[in-house]
N, CA, C and O atoms as a GROMACS GRO file, in nm:
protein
  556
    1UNK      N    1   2.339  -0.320   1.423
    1UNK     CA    2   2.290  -0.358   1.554
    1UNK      C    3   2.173  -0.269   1.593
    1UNK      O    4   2.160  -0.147   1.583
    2UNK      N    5   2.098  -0.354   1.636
    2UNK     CA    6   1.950  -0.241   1.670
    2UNK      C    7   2.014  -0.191   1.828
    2UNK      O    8   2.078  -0.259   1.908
    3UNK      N    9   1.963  -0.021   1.839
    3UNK     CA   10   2.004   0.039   1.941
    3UNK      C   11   1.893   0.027   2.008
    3UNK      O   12   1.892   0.113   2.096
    4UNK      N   13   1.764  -0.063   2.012
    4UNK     CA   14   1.690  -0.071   2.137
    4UNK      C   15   1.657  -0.214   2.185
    4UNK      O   16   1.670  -0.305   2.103
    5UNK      N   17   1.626  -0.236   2.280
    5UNK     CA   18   1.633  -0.346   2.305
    5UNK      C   19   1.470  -0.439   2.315
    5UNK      O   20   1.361  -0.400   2.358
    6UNK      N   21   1.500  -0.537   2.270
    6UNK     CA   22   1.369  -0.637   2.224
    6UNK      C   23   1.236  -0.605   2.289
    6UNK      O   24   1.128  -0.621   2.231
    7UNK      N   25   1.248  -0.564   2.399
    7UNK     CA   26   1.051  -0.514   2.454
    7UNK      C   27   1.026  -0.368   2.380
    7UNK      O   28   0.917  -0.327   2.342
    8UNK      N   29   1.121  -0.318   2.370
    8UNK     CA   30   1.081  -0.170   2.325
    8UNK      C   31   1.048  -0.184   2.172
    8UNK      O   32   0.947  -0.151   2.109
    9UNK      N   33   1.168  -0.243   2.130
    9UNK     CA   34   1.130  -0.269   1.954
    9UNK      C   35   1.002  -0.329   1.952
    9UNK      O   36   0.917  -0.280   1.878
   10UNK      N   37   0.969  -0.449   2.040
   10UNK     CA   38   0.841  -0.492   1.994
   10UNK      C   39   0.680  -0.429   1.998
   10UNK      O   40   0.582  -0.450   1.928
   11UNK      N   41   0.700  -0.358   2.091
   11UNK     CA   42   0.623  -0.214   2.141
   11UNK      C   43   0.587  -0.124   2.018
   11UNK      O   44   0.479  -0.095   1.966
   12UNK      N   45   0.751  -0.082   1.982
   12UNK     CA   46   0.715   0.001   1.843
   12UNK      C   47   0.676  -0.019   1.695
   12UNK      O   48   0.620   0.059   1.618
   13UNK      N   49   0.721  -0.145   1.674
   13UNK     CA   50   0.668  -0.241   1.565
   13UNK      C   51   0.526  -0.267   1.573
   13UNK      O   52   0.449  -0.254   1.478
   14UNK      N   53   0.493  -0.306   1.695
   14UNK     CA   54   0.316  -0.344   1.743
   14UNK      C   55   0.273  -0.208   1.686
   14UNK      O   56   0.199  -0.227   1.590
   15UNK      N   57   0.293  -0.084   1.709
   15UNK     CA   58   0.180   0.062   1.691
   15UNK      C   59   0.207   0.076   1.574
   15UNK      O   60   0.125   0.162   1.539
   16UNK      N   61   0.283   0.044   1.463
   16UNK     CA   62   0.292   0.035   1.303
   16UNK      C   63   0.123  -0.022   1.278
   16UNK      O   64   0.072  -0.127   1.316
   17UNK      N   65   0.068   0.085   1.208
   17UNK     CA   66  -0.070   0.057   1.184
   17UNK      C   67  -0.094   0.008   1.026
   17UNK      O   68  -0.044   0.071   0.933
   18UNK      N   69  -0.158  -0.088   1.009
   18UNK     CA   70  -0.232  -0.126   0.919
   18UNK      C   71  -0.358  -0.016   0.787
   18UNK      O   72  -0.378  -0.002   0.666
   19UNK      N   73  -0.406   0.035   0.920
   19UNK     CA   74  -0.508   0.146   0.838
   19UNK      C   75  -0.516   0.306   0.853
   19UNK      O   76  -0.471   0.363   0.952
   20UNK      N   77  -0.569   0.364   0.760
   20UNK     CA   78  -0.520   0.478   0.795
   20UNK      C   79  -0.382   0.538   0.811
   20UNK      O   80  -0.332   0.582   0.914
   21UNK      N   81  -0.343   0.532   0.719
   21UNK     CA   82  -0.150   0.523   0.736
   21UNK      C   83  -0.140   0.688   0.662
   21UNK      O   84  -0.245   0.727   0.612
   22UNK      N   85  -0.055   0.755   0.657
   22UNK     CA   86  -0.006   0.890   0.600
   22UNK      C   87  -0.006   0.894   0.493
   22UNK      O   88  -0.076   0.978   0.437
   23UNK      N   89   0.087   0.787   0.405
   23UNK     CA   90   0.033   0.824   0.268
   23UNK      C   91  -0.074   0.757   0.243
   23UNK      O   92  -0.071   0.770   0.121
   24UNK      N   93  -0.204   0.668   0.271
   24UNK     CA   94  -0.312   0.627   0.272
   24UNK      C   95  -0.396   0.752   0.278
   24UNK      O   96  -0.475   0.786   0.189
   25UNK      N   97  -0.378   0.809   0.372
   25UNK     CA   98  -0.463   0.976   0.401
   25UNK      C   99  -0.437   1.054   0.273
   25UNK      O  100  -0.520   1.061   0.183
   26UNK      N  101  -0.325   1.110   0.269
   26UNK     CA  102  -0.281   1.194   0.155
   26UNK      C  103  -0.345   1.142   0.029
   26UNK      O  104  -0.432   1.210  -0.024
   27UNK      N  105  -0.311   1.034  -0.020
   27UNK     CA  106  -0.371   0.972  -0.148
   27UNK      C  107  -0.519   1.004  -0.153
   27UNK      O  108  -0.564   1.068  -0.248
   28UNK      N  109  -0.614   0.953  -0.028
   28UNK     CA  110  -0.716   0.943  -0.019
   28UNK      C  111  -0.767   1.112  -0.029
   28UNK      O  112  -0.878   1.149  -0.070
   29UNK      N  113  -0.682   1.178   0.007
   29UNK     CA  114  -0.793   1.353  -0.012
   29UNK      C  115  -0.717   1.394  -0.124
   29UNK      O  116  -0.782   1.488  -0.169
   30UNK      N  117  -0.624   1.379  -0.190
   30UNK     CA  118  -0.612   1.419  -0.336
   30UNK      C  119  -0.702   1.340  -0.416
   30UNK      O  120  -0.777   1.405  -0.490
   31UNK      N  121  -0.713   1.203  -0.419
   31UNK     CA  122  -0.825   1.195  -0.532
   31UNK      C  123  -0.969   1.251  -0.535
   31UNK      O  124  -1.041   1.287  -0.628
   32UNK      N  125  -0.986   1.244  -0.393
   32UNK     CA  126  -1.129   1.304  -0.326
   32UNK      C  127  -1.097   1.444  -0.445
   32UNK      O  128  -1.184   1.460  -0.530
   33UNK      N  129  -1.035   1.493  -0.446
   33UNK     CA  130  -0.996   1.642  -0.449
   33UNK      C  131  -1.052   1.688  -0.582
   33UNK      O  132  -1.116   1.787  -0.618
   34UNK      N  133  -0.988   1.546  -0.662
   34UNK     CA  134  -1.018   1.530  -0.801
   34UNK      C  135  -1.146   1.479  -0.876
   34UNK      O  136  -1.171   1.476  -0.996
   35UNK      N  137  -1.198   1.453  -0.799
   35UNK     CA  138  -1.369   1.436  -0.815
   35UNK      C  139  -1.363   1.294  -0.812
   35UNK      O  140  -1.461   1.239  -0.862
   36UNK      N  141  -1.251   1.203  -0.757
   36UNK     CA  142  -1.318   1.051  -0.765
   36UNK      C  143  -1.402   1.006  -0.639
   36UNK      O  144  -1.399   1.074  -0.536
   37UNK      N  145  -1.459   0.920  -0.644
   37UNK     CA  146  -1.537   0.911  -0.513
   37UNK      C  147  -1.511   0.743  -0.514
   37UNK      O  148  -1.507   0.671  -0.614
   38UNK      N  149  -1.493   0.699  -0.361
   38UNK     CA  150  -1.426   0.576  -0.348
   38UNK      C  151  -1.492   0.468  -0.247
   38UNK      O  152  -1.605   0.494  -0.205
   39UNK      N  153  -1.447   0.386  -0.218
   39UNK     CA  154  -1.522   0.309  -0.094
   39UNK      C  155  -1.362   0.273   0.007
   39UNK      O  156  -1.263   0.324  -0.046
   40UNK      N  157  -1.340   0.215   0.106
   40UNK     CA  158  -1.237   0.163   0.181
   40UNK      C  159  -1.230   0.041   0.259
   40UNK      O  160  -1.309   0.028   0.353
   41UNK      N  161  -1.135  -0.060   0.230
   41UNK     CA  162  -1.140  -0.160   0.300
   41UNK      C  163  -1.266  -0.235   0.277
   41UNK      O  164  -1.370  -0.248   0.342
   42UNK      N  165  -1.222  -0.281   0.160
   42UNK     CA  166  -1.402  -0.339   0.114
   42UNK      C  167  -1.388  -0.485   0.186
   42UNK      O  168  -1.330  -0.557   0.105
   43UNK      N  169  -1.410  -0.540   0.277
   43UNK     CA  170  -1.355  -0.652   0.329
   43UNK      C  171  -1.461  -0.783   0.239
   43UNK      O  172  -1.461  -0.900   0.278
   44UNK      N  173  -1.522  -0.751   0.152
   44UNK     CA  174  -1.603  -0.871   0.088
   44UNK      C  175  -1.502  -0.869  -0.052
   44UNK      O  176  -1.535  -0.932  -0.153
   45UNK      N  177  -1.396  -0.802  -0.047
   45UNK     CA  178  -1.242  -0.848  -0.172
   45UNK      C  179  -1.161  -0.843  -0.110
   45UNK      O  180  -1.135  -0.777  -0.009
   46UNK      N  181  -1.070  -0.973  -0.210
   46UNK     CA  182  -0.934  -1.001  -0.160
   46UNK      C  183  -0.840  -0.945  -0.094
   46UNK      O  184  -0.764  -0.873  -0.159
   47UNK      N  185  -0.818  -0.959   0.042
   47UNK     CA  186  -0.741  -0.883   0.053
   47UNK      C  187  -0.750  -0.705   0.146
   47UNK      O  188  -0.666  -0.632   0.199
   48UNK      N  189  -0.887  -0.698   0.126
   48UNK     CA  190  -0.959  -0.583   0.155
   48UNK      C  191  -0.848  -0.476   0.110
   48UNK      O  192  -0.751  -0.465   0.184
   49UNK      N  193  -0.856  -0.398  -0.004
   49UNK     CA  194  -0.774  -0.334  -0.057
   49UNK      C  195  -0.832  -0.173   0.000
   49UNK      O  196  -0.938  -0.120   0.033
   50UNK      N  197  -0.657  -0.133  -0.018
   50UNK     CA  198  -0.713   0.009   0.052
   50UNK      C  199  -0.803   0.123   0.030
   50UNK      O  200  -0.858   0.188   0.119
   51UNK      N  201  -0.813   0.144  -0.103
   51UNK     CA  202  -0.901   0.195  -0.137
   51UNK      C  203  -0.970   0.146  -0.306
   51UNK      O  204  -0.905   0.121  -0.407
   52UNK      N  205  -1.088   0.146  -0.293
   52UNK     CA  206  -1.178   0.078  -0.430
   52UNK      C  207  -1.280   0.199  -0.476
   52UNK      O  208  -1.360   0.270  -0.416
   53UNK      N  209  -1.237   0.187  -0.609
   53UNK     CA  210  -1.286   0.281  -0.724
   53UNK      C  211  -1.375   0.215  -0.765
   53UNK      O  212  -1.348   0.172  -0.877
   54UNK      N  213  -1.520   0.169  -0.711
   54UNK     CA  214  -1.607   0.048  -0.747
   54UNK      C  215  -1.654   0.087  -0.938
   54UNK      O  216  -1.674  -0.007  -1.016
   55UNK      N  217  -1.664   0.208  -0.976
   55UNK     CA  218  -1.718   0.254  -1.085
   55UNK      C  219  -1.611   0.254  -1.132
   55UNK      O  220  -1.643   0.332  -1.221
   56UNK      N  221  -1.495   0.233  -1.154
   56UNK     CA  222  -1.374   0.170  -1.270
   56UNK      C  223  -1.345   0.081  -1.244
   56UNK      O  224  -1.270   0.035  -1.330
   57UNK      N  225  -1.364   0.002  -1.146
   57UNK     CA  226  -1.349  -0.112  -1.067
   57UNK      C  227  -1.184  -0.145  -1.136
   57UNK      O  228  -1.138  -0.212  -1.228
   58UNK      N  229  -1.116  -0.028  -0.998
   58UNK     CA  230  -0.956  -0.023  -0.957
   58UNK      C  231  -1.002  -0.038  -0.843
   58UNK      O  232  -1.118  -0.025  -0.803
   59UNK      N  233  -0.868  -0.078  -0.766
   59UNK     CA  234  -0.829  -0.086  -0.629
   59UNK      C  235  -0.708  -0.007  -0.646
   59UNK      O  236  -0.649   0.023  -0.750
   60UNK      N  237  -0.677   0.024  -0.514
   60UNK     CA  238  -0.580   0.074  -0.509
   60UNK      C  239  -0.513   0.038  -0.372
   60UNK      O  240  -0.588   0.046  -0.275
   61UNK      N  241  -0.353  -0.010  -0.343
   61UNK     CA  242  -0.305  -0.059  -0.273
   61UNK      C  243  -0.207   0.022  -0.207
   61UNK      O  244  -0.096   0.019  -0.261
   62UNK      N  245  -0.220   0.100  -0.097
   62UNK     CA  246  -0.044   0.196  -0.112
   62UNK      C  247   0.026   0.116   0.012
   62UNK      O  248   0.006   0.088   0.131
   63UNK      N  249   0.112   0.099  -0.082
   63UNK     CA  250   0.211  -0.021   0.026
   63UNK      C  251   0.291   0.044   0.092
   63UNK      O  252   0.324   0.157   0.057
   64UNK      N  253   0.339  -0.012   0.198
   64UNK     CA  254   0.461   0.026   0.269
   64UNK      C  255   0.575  -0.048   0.248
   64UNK      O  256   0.587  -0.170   0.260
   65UNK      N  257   0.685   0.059   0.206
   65UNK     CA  258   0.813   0.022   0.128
   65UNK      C  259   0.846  -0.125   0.218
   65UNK      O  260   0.852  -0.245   0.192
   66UNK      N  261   0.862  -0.038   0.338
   66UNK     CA  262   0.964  -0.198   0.410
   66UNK      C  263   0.865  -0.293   0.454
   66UNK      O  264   0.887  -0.407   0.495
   67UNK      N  265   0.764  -0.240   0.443
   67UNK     CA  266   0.657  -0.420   0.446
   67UNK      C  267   0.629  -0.512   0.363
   67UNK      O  268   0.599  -0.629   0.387
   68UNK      N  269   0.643  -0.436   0.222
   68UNK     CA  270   0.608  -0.507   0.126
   68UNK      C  271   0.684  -0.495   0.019
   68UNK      O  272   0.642  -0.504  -0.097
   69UNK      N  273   0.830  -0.468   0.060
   69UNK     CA  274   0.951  -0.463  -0.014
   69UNK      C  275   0.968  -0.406  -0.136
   69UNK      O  276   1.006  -0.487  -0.221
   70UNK      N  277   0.954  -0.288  -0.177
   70UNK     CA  278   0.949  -0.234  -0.281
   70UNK      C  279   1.124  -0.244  -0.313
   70UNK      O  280   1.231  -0.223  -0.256
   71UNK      N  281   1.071  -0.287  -0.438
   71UNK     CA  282   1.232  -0.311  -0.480
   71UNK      C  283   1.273  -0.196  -0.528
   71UNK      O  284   1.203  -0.110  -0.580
   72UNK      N  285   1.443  -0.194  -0.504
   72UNK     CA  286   1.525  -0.074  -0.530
   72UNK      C  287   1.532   0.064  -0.420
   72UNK      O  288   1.599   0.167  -0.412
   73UNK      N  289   1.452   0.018  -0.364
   73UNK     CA  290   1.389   0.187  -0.276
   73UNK      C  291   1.499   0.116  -0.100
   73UNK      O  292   1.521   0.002  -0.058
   74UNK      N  293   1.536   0.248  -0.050
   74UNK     CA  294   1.613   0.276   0.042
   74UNK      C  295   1.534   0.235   0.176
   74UNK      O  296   1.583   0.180   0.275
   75UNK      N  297   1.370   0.283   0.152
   75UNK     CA  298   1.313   0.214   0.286
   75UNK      C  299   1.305   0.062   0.310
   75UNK      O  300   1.257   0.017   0.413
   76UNK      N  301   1.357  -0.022   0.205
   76UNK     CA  302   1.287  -0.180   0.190
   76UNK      C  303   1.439  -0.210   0.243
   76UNK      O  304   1.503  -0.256   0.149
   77UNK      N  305   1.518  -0.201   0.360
   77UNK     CA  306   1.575  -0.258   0.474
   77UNK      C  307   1.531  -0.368   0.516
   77UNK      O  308   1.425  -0.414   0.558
   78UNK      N  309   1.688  -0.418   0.484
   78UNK     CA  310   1.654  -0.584   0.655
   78UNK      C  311   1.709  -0.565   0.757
   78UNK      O  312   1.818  -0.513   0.781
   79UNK      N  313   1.614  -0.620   0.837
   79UNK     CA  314   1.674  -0.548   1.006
   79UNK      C  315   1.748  -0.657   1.011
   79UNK      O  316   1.719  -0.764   0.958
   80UNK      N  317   1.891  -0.622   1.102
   80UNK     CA  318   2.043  -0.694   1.118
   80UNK      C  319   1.992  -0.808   1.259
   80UNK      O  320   2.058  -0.909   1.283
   81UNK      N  321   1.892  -0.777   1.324
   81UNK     CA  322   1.896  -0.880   1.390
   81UNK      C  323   1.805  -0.953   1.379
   81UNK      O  324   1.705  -0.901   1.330
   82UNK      N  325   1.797  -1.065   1.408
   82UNK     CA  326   1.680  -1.194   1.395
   82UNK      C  327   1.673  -1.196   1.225
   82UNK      O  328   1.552  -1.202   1.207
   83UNK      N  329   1.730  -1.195   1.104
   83UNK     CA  330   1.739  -1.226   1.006
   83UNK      C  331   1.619  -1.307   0.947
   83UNK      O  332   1.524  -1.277   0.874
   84UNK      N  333   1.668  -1.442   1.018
   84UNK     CA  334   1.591  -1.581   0.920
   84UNK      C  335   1.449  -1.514   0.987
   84UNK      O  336   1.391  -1.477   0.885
   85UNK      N  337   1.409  -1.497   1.038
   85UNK     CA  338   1.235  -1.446   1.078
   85UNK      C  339   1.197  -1.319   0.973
   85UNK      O  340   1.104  -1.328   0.893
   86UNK      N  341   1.258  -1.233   0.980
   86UNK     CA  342   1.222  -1.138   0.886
   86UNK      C  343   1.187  -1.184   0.756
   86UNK      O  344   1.075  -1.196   0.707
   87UNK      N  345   1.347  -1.217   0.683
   87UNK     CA  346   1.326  -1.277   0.550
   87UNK      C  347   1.201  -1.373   0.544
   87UNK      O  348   1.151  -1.381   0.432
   88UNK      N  349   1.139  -1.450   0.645
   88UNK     CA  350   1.024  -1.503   0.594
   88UNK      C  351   0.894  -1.447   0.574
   88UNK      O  352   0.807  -1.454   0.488
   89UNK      N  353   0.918  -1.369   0.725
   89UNK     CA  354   0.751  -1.246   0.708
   89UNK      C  355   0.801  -1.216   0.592
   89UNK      O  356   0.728  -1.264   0.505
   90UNK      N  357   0.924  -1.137   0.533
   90UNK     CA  358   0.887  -1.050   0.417
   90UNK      C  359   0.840  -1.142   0.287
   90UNK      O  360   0.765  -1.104   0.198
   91UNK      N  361   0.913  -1.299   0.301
   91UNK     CA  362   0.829  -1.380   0.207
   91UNK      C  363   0.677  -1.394   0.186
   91UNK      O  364   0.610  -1.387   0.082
   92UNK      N  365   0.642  -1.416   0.310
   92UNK     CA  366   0.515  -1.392   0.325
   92UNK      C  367   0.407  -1.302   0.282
   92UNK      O  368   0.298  -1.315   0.226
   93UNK      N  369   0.488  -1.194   0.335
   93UNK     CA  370   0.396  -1.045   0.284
   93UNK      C  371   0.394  -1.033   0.098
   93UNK      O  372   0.293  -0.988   0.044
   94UNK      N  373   0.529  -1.083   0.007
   94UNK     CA  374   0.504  -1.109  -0.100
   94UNK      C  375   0.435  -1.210  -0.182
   94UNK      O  376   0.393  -1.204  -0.297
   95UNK      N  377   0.434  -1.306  -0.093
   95UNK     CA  378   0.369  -1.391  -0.158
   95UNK      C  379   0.200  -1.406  -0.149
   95UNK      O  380   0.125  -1.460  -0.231
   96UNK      N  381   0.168  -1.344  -0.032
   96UNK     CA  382   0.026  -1.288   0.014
   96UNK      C  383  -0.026  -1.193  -0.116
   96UNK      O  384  -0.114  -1.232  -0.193
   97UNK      N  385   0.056  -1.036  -0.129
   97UNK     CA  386   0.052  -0.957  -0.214
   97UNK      C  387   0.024  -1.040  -0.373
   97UNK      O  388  -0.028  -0.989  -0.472
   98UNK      N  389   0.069  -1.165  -0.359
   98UNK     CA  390   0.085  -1.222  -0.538
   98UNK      C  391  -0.088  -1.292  -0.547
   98UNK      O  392  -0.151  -1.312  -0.651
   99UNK      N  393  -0.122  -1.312  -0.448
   99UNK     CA  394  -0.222  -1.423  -0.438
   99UNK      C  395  -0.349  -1.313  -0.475
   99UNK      O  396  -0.424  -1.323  -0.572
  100UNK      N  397  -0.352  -1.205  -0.368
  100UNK     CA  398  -0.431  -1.158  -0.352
  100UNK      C  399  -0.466  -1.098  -0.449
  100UNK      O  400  -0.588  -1.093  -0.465
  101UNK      N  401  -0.384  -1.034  -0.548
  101UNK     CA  402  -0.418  -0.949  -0.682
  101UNK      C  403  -0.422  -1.066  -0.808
  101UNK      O  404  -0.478  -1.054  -0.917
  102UNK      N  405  -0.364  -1.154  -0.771
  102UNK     CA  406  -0.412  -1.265  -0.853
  102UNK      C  407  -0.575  -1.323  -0.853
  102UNK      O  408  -0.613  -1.373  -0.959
  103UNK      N  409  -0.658  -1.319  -0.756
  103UNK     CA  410  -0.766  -1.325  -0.694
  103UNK      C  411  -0.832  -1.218  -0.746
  103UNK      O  412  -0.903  -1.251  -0.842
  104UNK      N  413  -0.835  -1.090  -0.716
  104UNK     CA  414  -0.874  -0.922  -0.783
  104UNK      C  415  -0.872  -0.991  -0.914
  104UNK      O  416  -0.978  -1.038  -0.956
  105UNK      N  417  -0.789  -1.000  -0.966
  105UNK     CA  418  -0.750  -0.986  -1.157
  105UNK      C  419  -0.854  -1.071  -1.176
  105UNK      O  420  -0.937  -1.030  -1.259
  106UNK      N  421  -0.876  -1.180  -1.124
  106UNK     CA  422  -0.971  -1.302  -1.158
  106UNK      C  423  -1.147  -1.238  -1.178
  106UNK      O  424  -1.255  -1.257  -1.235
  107UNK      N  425  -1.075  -1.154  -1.087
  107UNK     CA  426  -1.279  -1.124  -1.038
  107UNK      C  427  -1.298  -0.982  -1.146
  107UNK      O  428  -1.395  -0.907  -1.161
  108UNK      N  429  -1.206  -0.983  -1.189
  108UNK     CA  430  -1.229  -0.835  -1.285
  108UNK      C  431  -1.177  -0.674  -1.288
  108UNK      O  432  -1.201  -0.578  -1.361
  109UNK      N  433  -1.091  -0.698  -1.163
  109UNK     CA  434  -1.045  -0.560  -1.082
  109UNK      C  435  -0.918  -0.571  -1.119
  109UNK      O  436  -0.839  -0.665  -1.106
  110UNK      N  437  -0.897  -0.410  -1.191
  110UNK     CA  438  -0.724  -0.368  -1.196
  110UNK      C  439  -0.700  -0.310  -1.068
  110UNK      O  440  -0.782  -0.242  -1.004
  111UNK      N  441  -0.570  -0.343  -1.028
  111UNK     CA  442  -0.475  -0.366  -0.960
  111UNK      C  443  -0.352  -0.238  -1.003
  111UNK      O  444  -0.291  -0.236  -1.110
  112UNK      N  445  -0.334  -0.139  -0.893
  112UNK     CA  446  -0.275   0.011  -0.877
  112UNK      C  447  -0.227  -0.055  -0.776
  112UNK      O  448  -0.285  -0.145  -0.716
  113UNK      N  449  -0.079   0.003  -0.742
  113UNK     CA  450  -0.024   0.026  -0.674
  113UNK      C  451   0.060   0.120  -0.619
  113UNK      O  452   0.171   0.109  -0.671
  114UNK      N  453   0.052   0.246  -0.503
  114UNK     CA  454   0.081   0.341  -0.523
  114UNK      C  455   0.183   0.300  -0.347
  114UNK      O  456   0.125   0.254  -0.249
  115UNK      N  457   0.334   0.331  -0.350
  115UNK     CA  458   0.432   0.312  -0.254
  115UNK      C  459   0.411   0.420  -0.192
  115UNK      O  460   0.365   0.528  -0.229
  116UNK      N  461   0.469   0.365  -0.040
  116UNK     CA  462   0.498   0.478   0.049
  116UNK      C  463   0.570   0.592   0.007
  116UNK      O  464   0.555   0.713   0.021
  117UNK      N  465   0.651   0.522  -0.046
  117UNK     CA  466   0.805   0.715  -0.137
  117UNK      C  467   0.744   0.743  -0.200
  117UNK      O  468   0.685   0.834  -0.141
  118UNK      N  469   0.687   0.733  -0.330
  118UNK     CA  470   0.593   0.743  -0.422
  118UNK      C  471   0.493   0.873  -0.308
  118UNK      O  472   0.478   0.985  -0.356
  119UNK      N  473   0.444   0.849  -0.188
  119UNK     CA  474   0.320   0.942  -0.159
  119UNK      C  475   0.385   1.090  -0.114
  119UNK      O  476   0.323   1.196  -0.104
  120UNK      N  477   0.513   1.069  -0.093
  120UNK     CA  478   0.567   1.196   0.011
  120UNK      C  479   0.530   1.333  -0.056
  120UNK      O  480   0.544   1.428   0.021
  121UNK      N  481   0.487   1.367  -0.180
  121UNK     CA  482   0.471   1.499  -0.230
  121UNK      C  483   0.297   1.515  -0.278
  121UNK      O  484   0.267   1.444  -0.374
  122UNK      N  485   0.218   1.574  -0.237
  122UNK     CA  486   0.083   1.609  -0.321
  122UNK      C  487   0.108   1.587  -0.501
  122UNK      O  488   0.038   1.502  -0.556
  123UNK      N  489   0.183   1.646  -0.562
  123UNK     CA  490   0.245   1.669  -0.682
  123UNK      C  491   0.247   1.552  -0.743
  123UNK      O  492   0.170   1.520  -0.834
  124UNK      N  493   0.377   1.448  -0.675
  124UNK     CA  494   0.359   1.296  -0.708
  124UNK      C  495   0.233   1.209  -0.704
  124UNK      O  496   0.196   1.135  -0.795
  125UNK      N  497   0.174   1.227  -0.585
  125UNK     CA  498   0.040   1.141  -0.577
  125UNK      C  499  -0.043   1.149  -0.710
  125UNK      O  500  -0.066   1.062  -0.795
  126UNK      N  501  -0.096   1.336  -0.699
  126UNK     CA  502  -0.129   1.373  -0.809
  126UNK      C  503  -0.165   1.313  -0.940
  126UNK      O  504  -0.273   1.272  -0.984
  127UNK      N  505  -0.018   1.320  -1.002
  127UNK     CA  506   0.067   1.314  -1.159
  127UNK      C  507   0.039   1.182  -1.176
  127UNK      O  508   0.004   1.150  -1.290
  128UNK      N  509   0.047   1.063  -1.062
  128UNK     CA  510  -0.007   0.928  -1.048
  128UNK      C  511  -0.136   0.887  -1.073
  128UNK      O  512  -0.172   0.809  -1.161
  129UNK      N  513  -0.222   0.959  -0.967
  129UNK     CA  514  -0.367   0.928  -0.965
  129UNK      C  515  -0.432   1.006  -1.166
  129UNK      O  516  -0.492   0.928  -1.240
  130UNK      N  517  -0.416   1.089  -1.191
  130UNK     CA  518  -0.411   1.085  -1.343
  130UNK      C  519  -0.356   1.045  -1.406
  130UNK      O  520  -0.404   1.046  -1.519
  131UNK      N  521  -0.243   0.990  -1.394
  131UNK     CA  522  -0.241   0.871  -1.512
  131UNK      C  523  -0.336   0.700  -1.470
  131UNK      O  524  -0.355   0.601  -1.541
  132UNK      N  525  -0.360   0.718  -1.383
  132UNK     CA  526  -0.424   0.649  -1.373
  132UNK      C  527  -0.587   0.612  -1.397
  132UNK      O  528  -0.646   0.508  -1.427
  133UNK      N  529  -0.632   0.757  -1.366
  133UNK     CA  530  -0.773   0.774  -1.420
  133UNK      C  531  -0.767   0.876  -1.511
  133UNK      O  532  -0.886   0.905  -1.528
  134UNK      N  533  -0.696   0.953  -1.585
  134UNK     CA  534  -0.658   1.025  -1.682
  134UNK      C  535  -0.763   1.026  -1.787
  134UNK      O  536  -0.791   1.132  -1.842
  135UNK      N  537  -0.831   0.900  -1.824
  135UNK     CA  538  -0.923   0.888  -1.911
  135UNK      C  539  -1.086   0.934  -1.810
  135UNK      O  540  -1.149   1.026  -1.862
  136UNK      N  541  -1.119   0.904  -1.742
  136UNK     CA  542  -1.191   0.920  -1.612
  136UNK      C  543  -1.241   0.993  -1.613
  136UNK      O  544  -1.362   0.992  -1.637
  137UNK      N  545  -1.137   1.147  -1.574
  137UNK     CA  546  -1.138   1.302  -1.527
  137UNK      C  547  -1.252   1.323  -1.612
  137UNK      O  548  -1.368   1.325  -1.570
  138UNK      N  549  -1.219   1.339  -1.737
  138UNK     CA  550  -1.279   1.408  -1.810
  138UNK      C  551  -1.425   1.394  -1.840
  138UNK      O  552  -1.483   1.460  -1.927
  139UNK      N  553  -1.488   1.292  -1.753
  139UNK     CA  554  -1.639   1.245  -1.803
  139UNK      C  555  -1.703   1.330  -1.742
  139UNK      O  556  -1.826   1.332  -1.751
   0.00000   0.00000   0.00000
């Protein structure tokens, strides 16, 4: 049972931001850190992905567990009330997610995806963002 009641929840759900999110930040000054240099919210691609590596031409997406349902993970909760509405946004938000990197892949762009749990440590981000550009670093 949600312990607040429907104007307040909707209040706090509304200030859940889209851009600029915590692990969005974090990600974004560790790679900085690492000598990649990036663009953001390229809104002329699919999707406007969160951050674009135009010179490896990656994107990079850091999702939020319970928005975009990362499977297995403890944050990807269904809220107990209003059910059938949720389960569809969250359809939605996956099936959006399928289109859109389907779209990327088309146009030539790999497709990273780095989760909210995934960002909570510098260390993790890190160990990620080199294997990911691992070949990269070294030029």
């Amino acid at each position: 049972m949600d312990n607040l009641d429907p104007a307040h929840r909707s209040w706090l759900m509304a200030r859940v931001g889209a851009k600029n999110t915590t692990p969005e930040v974090r990600v974004r000054r560790i790679a900085h850190s690492l000598g990649l240099r990036f663009r953001l919210y390229r809104a002329d691609l699919p999707g406007s992905p969160d951050i674009v590596f135009p010179r490896w031409k990656i994107v990079l997406f850091v999702h939020g567990c319970f928005w975009h349902r990362h499977s297995g993970c403890r944050k990807a909760t269904m809220p107990k009330t209003n059910p059938d509405f949720w389960r569809a946004k969250f359809s939605r938000n996956i099936q959006r997610d399928m289109e859109v990197c389907h779209a990327l892949r088309g146009l030539g762009w790999r497709i990273e995806i780095i989760w909210e749990c995934e960002a909570k440590s510098d260390d993790q981000i890190r160990s990620r963002l080199l294997k990911i550009f691992g070949f990269a670093l070294t030029e």
